[in-house]
Backbone as JSON Lines, residues from 0, in Angstrom:
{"i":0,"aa":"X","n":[4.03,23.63,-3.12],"ca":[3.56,22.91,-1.95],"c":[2.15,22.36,-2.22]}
{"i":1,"aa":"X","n":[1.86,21.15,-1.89],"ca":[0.59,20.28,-1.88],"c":[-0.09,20.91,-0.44]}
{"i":2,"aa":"X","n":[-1.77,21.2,-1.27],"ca":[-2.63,21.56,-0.06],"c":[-3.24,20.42,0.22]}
{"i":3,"aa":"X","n":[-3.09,19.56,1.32],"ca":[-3.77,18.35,1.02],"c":[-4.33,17.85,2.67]}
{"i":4,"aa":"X","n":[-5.67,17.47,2.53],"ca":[-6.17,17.49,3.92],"c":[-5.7,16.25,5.16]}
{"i":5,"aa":"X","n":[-5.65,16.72,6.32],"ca":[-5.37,15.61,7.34],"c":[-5.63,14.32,7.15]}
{"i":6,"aa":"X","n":[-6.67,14.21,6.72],"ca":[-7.04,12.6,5.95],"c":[-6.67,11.82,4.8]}
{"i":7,"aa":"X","n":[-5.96,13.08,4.07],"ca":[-5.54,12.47,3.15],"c":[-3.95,12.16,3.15]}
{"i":8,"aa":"X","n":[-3.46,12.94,3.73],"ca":[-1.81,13.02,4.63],"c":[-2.22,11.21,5.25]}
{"i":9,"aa":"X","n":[-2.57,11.39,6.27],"ca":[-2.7,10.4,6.92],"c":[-2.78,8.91,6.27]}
{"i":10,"aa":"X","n":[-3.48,8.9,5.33],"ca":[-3.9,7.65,4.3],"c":[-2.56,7.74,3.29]}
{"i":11,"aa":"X","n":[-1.95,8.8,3.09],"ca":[-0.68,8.61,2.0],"c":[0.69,7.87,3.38]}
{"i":12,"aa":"X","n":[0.53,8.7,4.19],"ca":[1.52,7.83,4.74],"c":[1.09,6.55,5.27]}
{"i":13,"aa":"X","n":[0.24,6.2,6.01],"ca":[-0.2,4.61,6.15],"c":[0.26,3.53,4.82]}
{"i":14,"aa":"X","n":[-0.1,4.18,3.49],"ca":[0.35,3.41,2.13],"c":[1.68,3.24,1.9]}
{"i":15,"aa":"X","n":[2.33,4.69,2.44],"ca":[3.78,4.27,1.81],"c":[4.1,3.3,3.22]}
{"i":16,"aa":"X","n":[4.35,3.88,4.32],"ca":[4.64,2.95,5.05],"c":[4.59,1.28,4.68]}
{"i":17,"aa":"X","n":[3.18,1.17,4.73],"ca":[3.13,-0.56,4.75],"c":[3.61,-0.85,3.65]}
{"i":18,"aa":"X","n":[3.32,-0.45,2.29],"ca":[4.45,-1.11,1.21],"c":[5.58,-1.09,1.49]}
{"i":19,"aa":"X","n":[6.14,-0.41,1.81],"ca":[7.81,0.21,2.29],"c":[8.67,-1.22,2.83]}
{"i":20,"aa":"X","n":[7.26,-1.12,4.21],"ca":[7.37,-2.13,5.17],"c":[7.36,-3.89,4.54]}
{"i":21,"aa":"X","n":[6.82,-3.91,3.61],"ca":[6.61,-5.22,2.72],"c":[7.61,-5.5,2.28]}
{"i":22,"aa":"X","n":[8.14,-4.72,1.31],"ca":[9.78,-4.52,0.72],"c":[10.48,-5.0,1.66]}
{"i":23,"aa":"X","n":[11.04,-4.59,2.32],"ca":[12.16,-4.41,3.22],"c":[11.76,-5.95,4.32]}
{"i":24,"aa":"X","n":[10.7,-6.48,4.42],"ca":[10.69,-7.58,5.5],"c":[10.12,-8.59,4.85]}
{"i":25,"aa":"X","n":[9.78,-8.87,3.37],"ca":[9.48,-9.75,2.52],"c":[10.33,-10.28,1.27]}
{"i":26,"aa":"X","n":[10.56,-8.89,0.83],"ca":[10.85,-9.38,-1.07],"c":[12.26,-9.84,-0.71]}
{"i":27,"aa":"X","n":[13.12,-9.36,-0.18],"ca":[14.63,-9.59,-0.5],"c":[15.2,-9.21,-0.89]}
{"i":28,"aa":"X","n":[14.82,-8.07,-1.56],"ca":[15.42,-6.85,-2.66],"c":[16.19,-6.04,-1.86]}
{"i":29,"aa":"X","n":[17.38,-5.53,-2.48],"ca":[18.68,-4.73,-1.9],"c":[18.26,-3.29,-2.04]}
{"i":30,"aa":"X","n":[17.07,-2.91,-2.64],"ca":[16.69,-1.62,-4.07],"c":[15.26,-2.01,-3.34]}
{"i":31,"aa":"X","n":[14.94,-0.67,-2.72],"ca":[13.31,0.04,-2.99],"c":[13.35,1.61,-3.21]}
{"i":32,"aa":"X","n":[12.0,1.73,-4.24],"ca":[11.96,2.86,-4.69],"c":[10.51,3.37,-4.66]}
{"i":33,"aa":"X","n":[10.59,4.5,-4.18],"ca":[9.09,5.13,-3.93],"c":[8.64,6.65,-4.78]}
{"i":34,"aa":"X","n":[7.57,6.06,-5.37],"ca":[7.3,7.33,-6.46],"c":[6.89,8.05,-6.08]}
{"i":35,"aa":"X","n":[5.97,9.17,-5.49],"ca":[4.41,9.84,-5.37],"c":[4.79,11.39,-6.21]}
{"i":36,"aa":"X","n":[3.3,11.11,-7.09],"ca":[2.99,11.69,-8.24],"c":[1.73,12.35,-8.1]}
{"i":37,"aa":"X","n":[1.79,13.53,-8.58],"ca":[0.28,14.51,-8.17],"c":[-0.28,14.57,-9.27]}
{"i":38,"aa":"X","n":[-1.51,14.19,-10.39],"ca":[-2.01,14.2,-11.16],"c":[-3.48,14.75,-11.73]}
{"i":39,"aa":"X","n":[-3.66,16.39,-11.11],"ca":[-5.07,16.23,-11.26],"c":[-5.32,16.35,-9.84]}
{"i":40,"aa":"X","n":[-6.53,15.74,-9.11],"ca":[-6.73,15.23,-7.68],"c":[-6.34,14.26,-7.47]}
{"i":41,"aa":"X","n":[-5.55,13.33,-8.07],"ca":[-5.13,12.03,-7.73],"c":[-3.62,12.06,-7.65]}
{"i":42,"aa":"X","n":[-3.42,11.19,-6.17],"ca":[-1.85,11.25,-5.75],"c":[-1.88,9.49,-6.01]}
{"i":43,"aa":"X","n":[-0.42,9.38,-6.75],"ca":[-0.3,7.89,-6.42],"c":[1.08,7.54,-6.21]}
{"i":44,"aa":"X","n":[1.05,6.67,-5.2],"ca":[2.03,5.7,-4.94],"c":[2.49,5.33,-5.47]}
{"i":45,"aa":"X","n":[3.69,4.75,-5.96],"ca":[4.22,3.1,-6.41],"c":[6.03,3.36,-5.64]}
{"i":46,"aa":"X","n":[5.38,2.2,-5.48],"ca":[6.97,1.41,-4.54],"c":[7.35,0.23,-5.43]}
{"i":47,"aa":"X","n":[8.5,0.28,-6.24],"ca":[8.97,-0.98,-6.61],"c":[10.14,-1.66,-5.7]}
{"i":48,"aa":"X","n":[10.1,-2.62,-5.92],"ca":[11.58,-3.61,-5.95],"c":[12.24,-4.67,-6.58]}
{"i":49,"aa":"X","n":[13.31,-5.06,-6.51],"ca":[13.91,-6.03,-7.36],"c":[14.08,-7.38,-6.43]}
{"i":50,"aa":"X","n":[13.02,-7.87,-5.71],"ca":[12.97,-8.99,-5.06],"c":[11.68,-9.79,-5.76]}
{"i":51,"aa":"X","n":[11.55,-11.25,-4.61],"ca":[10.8,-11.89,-5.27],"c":[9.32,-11.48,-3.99]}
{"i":52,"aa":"X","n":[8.29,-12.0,-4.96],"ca":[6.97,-12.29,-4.61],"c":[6.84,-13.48,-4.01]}
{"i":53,"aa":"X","n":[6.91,-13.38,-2.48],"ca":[6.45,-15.09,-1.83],"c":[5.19,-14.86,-1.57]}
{"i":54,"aa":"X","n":[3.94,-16.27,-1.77],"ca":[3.54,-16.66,-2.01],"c":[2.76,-17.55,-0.89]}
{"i":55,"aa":"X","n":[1.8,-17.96,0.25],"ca":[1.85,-19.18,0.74],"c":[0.86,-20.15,0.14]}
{"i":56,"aa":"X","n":[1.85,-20.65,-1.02],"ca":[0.93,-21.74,-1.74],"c":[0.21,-22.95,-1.16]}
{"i":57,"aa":"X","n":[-0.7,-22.97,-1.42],"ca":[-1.33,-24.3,-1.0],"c":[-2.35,-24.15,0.14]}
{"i":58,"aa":"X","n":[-2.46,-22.85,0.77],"ca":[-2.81,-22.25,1.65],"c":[-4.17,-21.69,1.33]}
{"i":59,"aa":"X","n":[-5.72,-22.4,1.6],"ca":[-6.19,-21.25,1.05],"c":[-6.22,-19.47,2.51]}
{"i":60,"aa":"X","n":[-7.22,-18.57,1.71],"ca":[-6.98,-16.9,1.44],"c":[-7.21,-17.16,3.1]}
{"i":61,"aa":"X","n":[-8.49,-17.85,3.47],"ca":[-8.92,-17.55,4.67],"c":[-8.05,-17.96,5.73]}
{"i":62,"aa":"X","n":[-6.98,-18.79,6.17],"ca":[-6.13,-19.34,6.57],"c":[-5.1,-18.71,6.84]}
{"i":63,"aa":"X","n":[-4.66,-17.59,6.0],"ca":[-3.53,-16.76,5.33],"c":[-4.13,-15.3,5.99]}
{"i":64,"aa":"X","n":[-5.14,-14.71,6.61],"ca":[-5.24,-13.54,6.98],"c":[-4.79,-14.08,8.84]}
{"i":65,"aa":"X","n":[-4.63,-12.58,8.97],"ca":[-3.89,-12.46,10.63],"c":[-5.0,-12.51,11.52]}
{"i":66,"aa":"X","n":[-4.87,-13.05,12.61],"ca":[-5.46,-13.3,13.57],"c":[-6.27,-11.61,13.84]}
{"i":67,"aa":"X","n":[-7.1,-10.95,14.33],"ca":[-7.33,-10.35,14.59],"c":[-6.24,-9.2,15.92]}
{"i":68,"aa":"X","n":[-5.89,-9.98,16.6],"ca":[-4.74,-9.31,17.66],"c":[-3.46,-9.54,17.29]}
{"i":69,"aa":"X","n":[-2.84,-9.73,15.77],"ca":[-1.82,-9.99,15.23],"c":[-1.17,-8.55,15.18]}
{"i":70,"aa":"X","n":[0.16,-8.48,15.4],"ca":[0.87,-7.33,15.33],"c":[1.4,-7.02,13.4]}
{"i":71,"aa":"X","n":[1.13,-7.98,12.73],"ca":[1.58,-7.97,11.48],"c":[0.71,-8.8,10.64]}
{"i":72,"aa":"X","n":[0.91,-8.11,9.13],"ca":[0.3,-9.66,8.24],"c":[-1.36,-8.51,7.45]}
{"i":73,"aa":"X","n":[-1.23,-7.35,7.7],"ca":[-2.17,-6.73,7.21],"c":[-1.96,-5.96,6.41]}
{"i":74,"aa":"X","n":[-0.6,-5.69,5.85],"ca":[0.11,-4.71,5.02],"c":[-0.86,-4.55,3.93]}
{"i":75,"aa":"X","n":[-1.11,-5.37,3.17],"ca":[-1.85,-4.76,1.83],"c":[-2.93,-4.67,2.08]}
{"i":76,"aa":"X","n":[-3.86,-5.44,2.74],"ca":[-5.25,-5.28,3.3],"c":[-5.61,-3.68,3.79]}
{"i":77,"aa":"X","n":[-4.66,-2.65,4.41],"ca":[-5.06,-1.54,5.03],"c":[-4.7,-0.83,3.96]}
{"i":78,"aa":"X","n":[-3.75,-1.17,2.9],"ca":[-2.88,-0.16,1.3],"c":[-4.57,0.0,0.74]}
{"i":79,"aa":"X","n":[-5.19,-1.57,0.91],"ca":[-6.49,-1.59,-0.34],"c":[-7.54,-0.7,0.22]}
{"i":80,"aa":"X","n":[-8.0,-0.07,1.69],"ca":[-8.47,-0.24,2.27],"c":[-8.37,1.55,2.3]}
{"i":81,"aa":"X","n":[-7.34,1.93,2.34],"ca":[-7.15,3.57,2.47],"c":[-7.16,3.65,0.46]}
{"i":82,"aa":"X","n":[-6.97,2.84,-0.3],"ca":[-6.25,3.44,-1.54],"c":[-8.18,3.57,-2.35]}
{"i":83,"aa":"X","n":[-8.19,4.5,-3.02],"ca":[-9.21,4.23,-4.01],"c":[-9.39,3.14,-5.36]}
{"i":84,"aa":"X","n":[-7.71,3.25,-5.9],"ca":[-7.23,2.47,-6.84],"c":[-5.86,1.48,-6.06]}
{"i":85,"aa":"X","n":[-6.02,0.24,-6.49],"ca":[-4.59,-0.61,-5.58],"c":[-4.51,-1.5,-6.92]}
{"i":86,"aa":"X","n":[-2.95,-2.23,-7.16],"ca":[-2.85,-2.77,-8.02],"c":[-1.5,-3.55,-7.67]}
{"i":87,"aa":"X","n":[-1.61,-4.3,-7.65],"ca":[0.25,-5.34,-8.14],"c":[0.59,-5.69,-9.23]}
{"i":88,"aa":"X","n":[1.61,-5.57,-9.17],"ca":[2.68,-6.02,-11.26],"c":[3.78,-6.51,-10.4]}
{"i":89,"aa":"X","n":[3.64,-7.87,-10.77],"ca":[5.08,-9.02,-10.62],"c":[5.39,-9.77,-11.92]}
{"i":90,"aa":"X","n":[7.02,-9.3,-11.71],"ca":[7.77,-9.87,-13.22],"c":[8.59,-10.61,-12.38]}
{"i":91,"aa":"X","n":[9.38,-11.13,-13.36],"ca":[10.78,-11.57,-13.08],"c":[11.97,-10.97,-12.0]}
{"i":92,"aa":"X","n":[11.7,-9.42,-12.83],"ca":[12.59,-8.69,-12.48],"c":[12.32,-7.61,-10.89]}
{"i":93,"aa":"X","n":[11.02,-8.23,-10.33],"ca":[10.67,-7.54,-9.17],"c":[8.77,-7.26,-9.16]}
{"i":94,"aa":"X","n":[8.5,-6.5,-8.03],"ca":[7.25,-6.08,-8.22],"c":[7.09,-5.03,-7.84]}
{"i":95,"aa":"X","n":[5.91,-4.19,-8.45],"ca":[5.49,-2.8,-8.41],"c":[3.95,-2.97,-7.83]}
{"i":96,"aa":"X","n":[3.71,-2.4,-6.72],"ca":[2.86,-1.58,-5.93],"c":[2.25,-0.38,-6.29]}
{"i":97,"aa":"X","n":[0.93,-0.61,-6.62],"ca":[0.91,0.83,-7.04],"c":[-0.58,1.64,-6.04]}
{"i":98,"aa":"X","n":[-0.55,2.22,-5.54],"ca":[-2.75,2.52,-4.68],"c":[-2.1,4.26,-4.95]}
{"i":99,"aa":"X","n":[-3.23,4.3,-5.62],"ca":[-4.59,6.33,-5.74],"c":[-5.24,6.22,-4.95]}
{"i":100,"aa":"X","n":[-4.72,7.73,-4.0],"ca":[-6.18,8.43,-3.93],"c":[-6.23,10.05,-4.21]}
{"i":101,"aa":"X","n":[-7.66,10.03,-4.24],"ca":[-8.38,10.93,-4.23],"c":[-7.4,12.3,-3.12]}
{"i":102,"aa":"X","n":[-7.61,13.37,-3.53],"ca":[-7.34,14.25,-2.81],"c":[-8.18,15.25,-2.18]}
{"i":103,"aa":"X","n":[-9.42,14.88,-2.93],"ca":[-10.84,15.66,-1.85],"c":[-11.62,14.36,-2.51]}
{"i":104,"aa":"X","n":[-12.37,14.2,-1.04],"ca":[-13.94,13.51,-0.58],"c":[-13.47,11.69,-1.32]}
{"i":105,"aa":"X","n":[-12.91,11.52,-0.84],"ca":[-12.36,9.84,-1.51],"c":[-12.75,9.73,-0.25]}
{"i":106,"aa":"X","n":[-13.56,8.11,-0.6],"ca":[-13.69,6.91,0.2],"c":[-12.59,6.9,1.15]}
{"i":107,"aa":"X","n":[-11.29,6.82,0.63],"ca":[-10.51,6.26,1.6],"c":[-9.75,7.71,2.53]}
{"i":108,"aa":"X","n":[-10.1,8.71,2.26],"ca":[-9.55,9.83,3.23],"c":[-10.98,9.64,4.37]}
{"i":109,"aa":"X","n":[-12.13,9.68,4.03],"ca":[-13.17,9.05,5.12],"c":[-12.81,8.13,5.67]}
{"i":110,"aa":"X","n":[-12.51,7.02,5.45],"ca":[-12.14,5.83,5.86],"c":[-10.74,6.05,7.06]}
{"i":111,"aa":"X","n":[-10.14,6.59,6.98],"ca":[-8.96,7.02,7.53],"c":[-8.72,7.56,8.75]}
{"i":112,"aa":"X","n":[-10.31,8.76,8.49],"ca":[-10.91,9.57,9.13],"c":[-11.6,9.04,10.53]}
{"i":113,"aa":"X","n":[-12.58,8.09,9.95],"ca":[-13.0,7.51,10.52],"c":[-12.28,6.52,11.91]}
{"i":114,"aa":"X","n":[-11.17,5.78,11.57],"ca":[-10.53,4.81,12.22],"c":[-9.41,5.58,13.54]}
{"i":115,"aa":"X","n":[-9.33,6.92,12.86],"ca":[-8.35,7.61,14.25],"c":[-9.77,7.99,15.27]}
C-alpha cells in the first residue's frame, strides 16, 4: 500500500482524470491506457492512445485558451499545473501523456492544496 498524502491523492487524480478525459472526448481512439508507476518519491502517470492529435491550426495560443467561466478546454493546463514533470509524445501511431509528481513537499501537492 502507497502512504501518500491528501495532496498528493488529490493532484494524482485531477491528472488522471483530465488526460483520461482528453482521450475519450478528443483523440478518437477505441484504446486508452493508464500507467501509474511508483519510483523512488516520484509517481507518474502516462495515459496513452491510439488516436489522433487535433490541433487548432492557424489559431494563435492566446485565442485557443477558455474563457475564464468555461466549463471545459483546461485539461492540460491544470495536468501542467498539479504535475512537477508534464510531457507529450505524438507519433503516428497515437499519443502518450506523461506528468510526475513528487510524493512529499512538490510544488504541485501545494498547489493542489492550496486551490481546495
Amino acid at each position: 500500500m502507497w502512504r501518500i498524502s491528501d495532496e498528493v491523492g488529490y493532484s494524482l487524480r485531477v491528472i488522471a482524470t483530465e488526460l483520461v478525459t482528453n482521450v475519450l472526448q478528443h483523440s478518437g481512439s477505441q484504446d486508452v491506457s493508464l500507467l501509474l508507476a511508483v519510483r523512488g518519491s516520484v509517481v507518474t502517470i502516462r495515459v496513452s492512445d491510439a488516436g489522433r492529435w487535433r490541433e487548432d491550426e492557424g489559431e494563435p495560443e492566446e485565442r485557443r485558451m477558455p474563457a475564464e467561466e468555461a466549463e471545459s478546454g483546461r485539461g492540460l493546463s491544470l495536468v501542467r499545473s498539479y504535475a512537477t514533470r508534464f510531457a507529450v509524445n505524438r507519433t503516428i501511431h497515437g499519443s502518450t501523456v506523461s506528468a510526475e509528481i513528487e510524493m512529499a513537499g512538490t510544488e504541485g501537492a501545494s498547489q493542489a492544496s492550496e486551490r481546495r
